[in-house]
N, C-alpha and C positions, 0 to 999 in steps of 0.2 A: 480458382474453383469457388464455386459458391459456398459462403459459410465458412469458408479457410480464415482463421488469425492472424493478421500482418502484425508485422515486427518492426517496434519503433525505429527510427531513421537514425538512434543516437544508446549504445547500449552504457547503461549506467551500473557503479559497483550497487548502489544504496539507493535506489531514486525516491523514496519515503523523505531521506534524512536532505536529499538534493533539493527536493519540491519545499520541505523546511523553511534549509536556509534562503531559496530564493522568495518565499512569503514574508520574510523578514523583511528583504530589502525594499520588497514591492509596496510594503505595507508602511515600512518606515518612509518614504518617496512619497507614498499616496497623502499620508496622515499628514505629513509639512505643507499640505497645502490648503491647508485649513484648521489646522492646531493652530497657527499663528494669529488670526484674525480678530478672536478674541483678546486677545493679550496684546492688541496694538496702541488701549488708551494708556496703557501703564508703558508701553515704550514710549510711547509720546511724552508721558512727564519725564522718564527717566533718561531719555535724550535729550531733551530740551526740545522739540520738533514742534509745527503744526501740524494740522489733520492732512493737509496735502502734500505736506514731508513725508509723514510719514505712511502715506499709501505706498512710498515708494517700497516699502519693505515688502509689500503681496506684488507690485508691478514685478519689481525688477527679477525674481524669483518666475512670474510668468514667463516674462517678455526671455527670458532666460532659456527654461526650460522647452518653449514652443521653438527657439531656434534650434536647438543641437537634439531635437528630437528626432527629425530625418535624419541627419548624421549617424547616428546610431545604428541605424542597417552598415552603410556602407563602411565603418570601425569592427563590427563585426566578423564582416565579410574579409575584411583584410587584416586584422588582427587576432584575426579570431574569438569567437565569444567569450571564453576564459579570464581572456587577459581584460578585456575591454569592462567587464563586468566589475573582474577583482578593483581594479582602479577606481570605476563609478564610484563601490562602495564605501572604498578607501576615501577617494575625494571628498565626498557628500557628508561621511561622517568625520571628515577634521574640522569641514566646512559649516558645521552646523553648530561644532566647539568653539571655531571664531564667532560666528554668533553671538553665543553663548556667552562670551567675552570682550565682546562689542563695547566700547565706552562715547562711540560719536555716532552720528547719523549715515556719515557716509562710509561708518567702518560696517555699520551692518549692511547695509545697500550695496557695498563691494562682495562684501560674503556670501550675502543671498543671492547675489548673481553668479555665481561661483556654485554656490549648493544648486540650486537649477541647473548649470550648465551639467554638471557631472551627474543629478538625480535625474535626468532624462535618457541616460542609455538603458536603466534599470527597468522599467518596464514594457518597453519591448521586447527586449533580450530576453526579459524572464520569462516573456511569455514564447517567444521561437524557442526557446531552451524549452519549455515545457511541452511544447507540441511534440519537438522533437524526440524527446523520451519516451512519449506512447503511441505504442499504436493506433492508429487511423479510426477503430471503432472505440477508442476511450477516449480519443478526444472532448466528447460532451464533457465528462466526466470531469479531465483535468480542468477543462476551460471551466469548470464549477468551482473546482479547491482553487484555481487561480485568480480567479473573481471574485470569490469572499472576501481578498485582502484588499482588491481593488476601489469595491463598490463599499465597502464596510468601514472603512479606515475613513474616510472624506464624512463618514456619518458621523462616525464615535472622535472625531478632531473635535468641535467648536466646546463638547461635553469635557473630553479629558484637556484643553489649555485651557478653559475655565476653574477647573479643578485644582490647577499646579499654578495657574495663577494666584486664583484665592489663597492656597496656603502655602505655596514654596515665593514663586517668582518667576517672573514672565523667562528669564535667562533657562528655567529649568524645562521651559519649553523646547529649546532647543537641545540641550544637556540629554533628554532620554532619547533621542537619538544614539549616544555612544554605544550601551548594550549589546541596542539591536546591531548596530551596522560592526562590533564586533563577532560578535555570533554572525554574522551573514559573512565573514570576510575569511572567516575560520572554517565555517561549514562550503561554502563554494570551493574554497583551496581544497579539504579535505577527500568531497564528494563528485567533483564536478569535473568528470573528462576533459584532459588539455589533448595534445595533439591534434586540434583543428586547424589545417594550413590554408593560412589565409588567400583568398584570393586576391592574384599581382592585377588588382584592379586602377585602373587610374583614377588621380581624386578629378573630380569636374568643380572648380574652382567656380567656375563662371556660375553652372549651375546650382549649385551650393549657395554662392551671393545673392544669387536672383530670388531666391527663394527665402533665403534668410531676410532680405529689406520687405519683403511680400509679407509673411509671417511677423516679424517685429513691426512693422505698421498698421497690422491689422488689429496687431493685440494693443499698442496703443493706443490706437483709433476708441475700440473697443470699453480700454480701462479707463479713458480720460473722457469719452464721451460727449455721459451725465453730467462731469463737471463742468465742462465747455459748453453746455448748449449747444453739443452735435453741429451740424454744417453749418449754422452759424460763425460760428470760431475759424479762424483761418488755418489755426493748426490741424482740428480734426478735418477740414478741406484739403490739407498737403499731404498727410496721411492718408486720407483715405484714395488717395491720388496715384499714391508712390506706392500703396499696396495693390492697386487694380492695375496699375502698369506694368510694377514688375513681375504679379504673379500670369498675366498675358503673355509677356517675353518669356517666361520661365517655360511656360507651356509650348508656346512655338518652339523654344530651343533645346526641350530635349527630344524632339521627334525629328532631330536634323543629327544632333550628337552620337557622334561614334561610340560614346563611352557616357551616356548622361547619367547625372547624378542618382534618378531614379529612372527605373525601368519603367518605360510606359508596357509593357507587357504585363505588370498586374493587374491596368482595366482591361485585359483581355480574358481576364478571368471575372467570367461573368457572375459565379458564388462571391469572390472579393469585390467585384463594383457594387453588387445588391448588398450583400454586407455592409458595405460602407452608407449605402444611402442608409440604408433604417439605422444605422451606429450615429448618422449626422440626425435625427430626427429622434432618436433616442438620445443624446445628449442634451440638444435643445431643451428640451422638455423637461426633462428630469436635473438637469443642470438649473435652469430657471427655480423652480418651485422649491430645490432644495435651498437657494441663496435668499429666498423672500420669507422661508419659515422665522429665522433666528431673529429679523428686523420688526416682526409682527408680532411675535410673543414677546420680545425685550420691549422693543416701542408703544404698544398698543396695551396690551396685556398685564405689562408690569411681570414681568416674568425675571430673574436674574441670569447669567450667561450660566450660569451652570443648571437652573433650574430650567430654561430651555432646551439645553442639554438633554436634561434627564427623560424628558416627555418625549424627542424626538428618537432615542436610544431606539426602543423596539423597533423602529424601523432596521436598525443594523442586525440587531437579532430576528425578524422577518426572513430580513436578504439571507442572512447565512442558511436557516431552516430550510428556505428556498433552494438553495443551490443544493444541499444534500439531497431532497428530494429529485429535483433534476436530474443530477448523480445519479441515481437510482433512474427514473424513466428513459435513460439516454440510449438508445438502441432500442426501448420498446415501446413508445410515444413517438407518434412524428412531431418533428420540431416545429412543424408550422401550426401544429396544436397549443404545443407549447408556449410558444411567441406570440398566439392568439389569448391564453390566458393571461400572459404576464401584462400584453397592451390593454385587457382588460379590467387586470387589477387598477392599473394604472388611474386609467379612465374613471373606476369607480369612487379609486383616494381622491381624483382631482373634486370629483361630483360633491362627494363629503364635505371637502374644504371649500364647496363653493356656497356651502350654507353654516358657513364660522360665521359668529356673531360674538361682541362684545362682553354677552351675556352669559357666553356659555362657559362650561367649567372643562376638565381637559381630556375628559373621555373619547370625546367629536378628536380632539388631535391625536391621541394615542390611537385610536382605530385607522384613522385614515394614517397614518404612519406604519403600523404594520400593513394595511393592502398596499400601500406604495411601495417597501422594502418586501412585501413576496413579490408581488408585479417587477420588480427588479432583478429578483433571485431566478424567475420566469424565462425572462429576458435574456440577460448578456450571455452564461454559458451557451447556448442555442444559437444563439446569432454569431458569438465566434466562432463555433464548431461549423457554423453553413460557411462563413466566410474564407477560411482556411482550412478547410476538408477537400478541395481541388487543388487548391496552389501548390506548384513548384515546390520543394522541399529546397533549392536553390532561392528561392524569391523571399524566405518567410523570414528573415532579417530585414528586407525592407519592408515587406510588407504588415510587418507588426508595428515600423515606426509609421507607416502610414497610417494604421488603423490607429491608432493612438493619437496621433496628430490631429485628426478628424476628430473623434471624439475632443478631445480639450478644445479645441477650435468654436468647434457646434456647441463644447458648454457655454463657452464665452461669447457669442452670440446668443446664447437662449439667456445668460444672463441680462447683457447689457439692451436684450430688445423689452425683458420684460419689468425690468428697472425704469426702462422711460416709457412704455407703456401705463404703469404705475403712477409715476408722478405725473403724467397727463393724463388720467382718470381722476386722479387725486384731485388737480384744478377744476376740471370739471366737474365733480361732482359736489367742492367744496362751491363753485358758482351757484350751482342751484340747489345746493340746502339752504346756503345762507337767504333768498330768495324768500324762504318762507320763514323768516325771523322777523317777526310782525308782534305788536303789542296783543295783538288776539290769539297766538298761538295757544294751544292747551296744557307748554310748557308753563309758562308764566301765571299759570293759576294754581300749581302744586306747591306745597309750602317749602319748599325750597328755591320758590321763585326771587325772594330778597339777593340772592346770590347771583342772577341773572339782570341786573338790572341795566337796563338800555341806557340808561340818563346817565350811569357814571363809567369811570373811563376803566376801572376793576372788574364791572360786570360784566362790560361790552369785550375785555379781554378772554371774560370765563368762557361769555358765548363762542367767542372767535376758536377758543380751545377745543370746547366739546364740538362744535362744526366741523374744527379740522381733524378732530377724534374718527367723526361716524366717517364723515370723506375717506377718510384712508383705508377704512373696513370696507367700504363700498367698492374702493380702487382695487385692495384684496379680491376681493369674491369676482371682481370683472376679472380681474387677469387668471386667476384659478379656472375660471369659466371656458376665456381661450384655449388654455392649456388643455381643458375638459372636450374641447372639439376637435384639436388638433389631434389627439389624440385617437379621436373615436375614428377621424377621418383616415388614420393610419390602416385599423382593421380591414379595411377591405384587399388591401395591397398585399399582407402577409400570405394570401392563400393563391396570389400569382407568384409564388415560388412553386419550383416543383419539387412532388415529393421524394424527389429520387435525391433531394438537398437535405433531407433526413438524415441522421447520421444512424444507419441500419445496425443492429446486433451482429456480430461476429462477424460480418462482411465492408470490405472497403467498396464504397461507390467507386463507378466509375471517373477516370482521370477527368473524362471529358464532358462530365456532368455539368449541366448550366442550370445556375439558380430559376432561369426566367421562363417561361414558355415561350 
């Protein structure tokens, strides 16, 4: 009946104190993966490491987590989400203790593969756990409070392991992990309906492998790139080989599988396939721009890791404001309005940053950071409520590790294409400045020209410095720029959704509702 209240899929004693503890774990998962990053030069001394050692500590923690992220539906489904969760928590948070208590190179690199593997059931889970608690027209809603910990935590990392570096110790980076992942392991036990009987599903072994060497080559390919000079390297050529072959087989073999690892019946749900496209295009994007901030205020700027931090913060206070709002229009705004302001804000932050200049003071960042953290806040509740507001209430343990997977994927793509994008702007645009470094220049007549001198080999340094200064602010503002078009070229696609993908006040859409016309 029209206007009728549906009834969550999943009835909870406390769902207030449930939605809690599972923003704990989601948040604690989200935040390790970029609390660490900052505080990697101080594990490098205090390991003994190189710089390419120690990337291993952010690789092996990816390459981790991307694999046992689809796995995660199908542990769910047969263990039921209770138990598969209580563990994550458990795991992640002993595994972050070792860390924490690391004394060699390969004692962290074993752990952080370990904290990955077990930090990747947590956020899908949490989020089919949270669908499934509310009803079908709060969806926007919850996908708001579940997104604040998601989008907000990867913000406020580089600021708060900056912070605990400077005055604790990089170790304690890991260490405030325990709290949370106590509170999250107490409050899931306490709050969180058991009796989910698993389904006697079979595991698809084959399927599972194919996809795990697909996934781990990619994300290698991906993280080692820039250092190898891409297909040049014969490494990133086997990788990129062994990830395009076996993700082909992967896909031929589960449309033959009796039992495959994942259901291809989720692209049949045409709200999840459109989902998934704008979640990959939305990652991209916003994955990129957030990894190029910290390198341009610290590199260029003179900014310190915490005082980068500090400038990029409102952006997380943005997003959150954002999503409460959304909370609020969800059932009385169509979503594709929605989606249309958030790719707008988007659009507008990039427009901002594409006119940063070396000159300027950090107004220009703190503005374009809050319109990029509302354009966020805009964004993901809306797209996951169009995304999983049709799906199978049976399908939404794979289908949240799929959604997830995509996203981290599409980040790490929108990273590593705009990172070499970067450095090959960089050379070129350091070609033709240098070009115009001539005895006549209108530099060399300001009194500070003694310090620029051609004829000695200290001047000709300084020159080569401030060259490679402006190059890289140049390289900035080109790739902010792409970002600024990709973006805009988004807009027009959001309003071929239909609006019946709206997530309506007091009434559930129909089953059979398709995103697309």
């Amino acid at each position: 009946m029209a206007g009728a209240v549906s009834k969550p899929n999943l009835e909870v004693p406390n769902k207030g104190l449930l939605t809690v503890s599972l923003m704990l774990a989601t948040t604690m998962q989200m935040l390790d993966t970029t609390i660490a990053n900052v505080a990697l030069p101080h594990m490098q001394g205090s390991l003994s490491a190189s710089q390419d050692q120690i990337a291993w500590v952010l690789t092996s923690y990816i390459v981790a987590a991307a694999i046992a992220t689809p796995l995660s539906g199908w542990m769910g489904d047969r263990f039921g989400r209770k138990a598969v969760v209580q563990v994550a928590v458990a795991g992640f948070t002993l595994a972050s203790a070792l860390c924490g208590m690391a004394s060699t190179l390969p004692e962290i690199v074993v752990f952080r593969f370990i904290q990955g593997l077990f930090g990747a059931a947590l956020i899908p889970l949490s989020q089919s756990i949270m669908l499934d608690i509310n009803p079908r027209e709060k969806v926007g809603q919850a996908m708001a409070i579940w997104g604040a910990g998601i989008m907000v935590a990867p913000i406020l990392g580089p600021t708060l392991g900056g912070w605990i570096t400077d005055n604790y110790s990089w170790r304690w980076v890991f260490y405030i992990n325990l709290p949370f992942g106590l509170l999250s392991f107490l409050g899931t036990q306490a709050f969180m309906p058991g009796g989910e009987h698993g389904r006697n599903r079979p595991f698809d072994f084959i399927g599972f492998g194919l996809l795990s060497v697909a996934i781990a080559s990619l994300q290698l390919m991906l993280d080692r790139g820039q250092e190898k000079d891409w297909f040049d390297s014969t490494e990133i050529q086997l990788e990129a080989a062994v990830a395009l072959c076996s993700f082909w087989v992967f896909c031929v073999y589960v449309t033959m599988a009796k039992h495959p690892f994942l259901q291809p019946a989720l692209l049949k749900d045409r709200n999840f396939a459109s989902g998934l496209v704008f979640m990959t295009i939305l990652g991209t994007i916003l994955m990129s721009t957030m990894a190029l901030l910290p390198p341009l205020l610290q590199g260029l700027m003179q900014y310190s890791a915490l005082g980068a931090g500090w400038v990029m913060m409102p952006r997380g206070a943005a997003t959150m404001i954002a999503m409460i709002v959304v909370g609020r229009l969800t059932g009385k705004v169509d979503s594709r309005l929605m989606l249309f302001i958030g790719f707008g804000c988007m659009a507008l932050a990039q427009w901002q940053m594409a006119s940063y200049s070396l000159l300027m003071d950090n107004r220009l960042i703190i503005t374009s950071s809050i319109l990029q953290g509302w354009g966020m806040g805009f964004i993901f509740p809306p797209l996951t409520a169009i995304g999983f507001v049709t799906l199978s209430p049976a399908l939404r343990n794979e289908g949240t590790a799929v959604f997830n997977l995509v996203r981290n994927v599409a980040g790490s793509i929108g990273i590593s294409f705009a990172e070499t994008f970067l450095v090959q702007k960089m050379q070129i645009s350091h070609a033709d400045l240098a070009t115009h470094v001539t005895p006549f220049a209108d530099a060399f007549r300001t009194p500070t020209a003694h310090l620029w001198n051609l004829h000695s080999t200290t001047g000709l340094a300084a020159i080569n410095g401030e060259v490679t200064r402006q190059a890289s602010m140049v390289a900035y503002i080109d790739v902010f720029k792409l970002m600024l078009l990709m973006t805009v070229a988004c807009l027009p696609f959001i309003f071929l959704l239909r609006k019946g993908a709206a997530i309506p006040g007091g009434a559930a859409p129909p089953r059979h509702a398709a995103a697309l016309d």
